[in-house]
NUBASE-961232 format. One line per 10 residues: number of its first residue (from 1); their letters; for each residue x, y, z of C-alpha. Coordinates in Angstrom, 2 decimals. Example, Ala and Ser with C-alpha at 12.3 -4.5 7.8 and 13.67 -1.06 7.14 Angstrom:
# residues 2
1 = AS = 12.30/-4.50/7.80 | 13.67/-1.06/7.14
***
This chain:
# residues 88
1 = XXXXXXXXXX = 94.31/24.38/48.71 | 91.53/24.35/51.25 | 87.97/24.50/50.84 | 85.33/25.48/53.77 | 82.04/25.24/52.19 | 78.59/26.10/53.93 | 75.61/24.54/52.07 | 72.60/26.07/54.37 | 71.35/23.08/55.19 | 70.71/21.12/58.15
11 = XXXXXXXXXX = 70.89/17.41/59.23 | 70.23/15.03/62.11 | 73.48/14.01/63.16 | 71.45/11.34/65.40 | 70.36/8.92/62.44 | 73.64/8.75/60.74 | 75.68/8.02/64.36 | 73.00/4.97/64.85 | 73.70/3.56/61.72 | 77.32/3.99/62.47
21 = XXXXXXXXXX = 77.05/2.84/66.08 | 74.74/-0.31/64.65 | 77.71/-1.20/62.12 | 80.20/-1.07/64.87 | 78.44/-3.24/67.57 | 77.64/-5.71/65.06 | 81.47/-6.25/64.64 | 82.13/-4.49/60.84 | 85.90/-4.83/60.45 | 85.81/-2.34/57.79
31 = XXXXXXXXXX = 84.28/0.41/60.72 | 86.26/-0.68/62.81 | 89.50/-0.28/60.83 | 88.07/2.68/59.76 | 87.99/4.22/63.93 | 91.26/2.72/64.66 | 92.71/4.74/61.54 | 90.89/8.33/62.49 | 92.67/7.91/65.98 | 96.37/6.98/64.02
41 = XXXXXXXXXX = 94.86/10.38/61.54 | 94.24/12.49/65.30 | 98.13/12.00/66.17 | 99.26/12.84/62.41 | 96.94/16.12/62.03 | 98.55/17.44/65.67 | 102.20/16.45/64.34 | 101.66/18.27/61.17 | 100.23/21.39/62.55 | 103.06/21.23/64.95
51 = XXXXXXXXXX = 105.63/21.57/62.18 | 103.55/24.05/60.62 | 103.45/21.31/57.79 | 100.12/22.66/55.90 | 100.63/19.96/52.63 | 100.55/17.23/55.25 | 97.63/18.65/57.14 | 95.39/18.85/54.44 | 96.10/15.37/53.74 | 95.60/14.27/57.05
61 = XXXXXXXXXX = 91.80/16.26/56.63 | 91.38/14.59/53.38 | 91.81/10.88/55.06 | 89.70/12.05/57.83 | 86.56/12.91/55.50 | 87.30/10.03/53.24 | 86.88/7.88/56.50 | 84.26/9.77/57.68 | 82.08/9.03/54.11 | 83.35/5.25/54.90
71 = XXXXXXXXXX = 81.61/4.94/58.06 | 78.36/7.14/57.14 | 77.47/6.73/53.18 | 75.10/9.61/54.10 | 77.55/11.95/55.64 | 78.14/14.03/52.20 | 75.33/15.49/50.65 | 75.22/15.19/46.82 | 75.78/19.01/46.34 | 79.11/18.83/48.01
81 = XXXXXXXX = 80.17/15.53/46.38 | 79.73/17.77/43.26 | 81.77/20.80/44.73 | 84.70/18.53/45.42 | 84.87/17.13/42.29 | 85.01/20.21/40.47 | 87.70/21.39/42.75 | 89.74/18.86/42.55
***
């Protein structure tokens, strides 16, 4: 299944990439890692939509937001933690 939820509300992508950008230059393995796998994630999602593989894709988006809530703690707002949970 895939979910495409709108919440309404905005946020300053510009705090959340510092933070992200600080982690980074100050040599976090665990961002780090976390970059090196979204590029590894990148070649997966185009393979999968290439084979028209939709299980596979949506488990290459899944890794991608897990990653992206690894490198920004901030990235999810509590409302859609909650949505995801009760989908899943």
């Amino acid at each position: 299944h895939l979910m495409h939820a709108f919440t309404g509300k905005t946020r300053l992508a510009r705090g959340l990439l510092e933070g992200v950008l600080r982690r980074w230059h100050g040599g976090s393995e665990e961002v780090v890692a976390a970059l090196d796998e979204l590029v590894v994630g990148a070649h997966a999602m185009a393979a999968a939509l290439e084979a028209a593989d939709i299980a596979r894709a949506g488990a290459c988006l899944d890794r991608y937001w897990q990653l992206k809530r690894l490198l920004c703690l901030d990235a999810e707002p509590p409302a859609v933690s909650r949505m995801l949970a009760r989908a899943r």
